[in-house]
C-alpha positions in Angstrom: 21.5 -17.8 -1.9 20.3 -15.4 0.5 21.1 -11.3 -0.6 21.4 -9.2 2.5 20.2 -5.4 1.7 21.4 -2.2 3.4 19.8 0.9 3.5 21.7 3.9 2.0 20.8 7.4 1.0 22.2 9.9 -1.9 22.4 13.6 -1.4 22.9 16.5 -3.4 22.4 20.8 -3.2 22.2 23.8 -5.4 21.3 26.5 -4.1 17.9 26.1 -5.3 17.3 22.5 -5.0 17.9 19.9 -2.6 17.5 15.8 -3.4 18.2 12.6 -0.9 17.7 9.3 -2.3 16.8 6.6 -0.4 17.3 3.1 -2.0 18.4 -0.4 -0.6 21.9 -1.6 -2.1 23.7 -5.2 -1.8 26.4 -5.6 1.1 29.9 -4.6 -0.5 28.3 -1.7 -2.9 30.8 1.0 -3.5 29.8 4.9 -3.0 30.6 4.8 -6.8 27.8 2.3 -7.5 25.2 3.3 -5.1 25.7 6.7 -7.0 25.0 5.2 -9.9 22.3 3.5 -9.0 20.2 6.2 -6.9 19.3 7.8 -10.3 20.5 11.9 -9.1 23.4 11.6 -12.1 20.3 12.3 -14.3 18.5 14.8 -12.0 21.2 16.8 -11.6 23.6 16.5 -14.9 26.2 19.0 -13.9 27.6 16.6 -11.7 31.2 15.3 -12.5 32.4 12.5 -10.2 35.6 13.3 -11.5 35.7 16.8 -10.4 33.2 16.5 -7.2 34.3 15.1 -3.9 31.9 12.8 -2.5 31.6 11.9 1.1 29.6 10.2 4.1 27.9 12.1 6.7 30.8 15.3 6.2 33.8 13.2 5.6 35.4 12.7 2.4 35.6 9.5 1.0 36.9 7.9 -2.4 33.8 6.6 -4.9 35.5 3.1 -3.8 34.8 2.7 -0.4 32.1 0.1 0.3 28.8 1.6 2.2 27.5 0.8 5.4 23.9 0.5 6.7 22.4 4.1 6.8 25.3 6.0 5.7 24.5 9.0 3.9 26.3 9.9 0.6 27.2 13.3 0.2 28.0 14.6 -3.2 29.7 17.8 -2.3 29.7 20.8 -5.0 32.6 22.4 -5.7 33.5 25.9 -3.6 33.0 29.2 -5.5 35.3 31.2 -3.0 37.7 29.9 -0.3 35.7 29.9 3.5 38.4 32.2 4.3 38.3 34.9 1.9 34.8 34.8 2.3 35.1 35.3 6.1 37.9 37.8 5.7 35.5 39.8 2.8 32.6 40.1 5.3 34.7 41.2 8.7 35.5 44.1 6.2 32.0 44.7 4.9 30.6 45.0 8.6 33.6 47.3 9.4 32.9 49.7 7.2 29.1 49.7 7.6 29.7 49.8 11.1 32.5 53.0 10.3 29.8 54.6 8.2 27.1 54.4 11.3 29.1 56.4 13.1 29.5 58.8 11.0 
């Protein structure tokens, strides 16, 4: 019996370090077990599948979902501040350094 092998990659970011695995998986892996398998659950141990979202190529997907050829596994970290507050915070920061130029 012939296995056919897919190419996949794992990523993950901190702020101050930045991994992609590249390994070759079976045909009907899961994002779950390709996870697994890449090795980053031990180079970076904060992650929690259970908490994290994961994804492919910047859309969310469910640790079930088989993998395609070249897809790129994202394991995304959890936001520290909604994009929005953080938008509205720094329209109001650049107002009022741009209130205290004029001054």
């Amino acid at each position: 019996m012939i296995i056919k092998l897919i190419r996949v990659e794992v990523a993950y970011a901190t702020p101050s370090k930045q991994d992609i695995i590249a390994l070759q998986v079976e045909i009907g892996s899961t994002i779950g077990s390709v996870i697994q398998r890449s090795g980053i659950l031990h180079i970076f141990p904060e992650i929690d599948l259970v908490q994290q979202k994961v994804g492919v190529f910047g859309k969310v997907r469910e640790l079930t979902d088989l993998v395609g050829d070249g897809d790129r596994i994202e394991i995304y970290r959890a936001l520290l501040i909604d994009p929005m507050e953080a938008r509205r915070k720094r329209v109001i920061k650049k107002k009022r350094i741009h209130h205290l130029q004029r001054k």
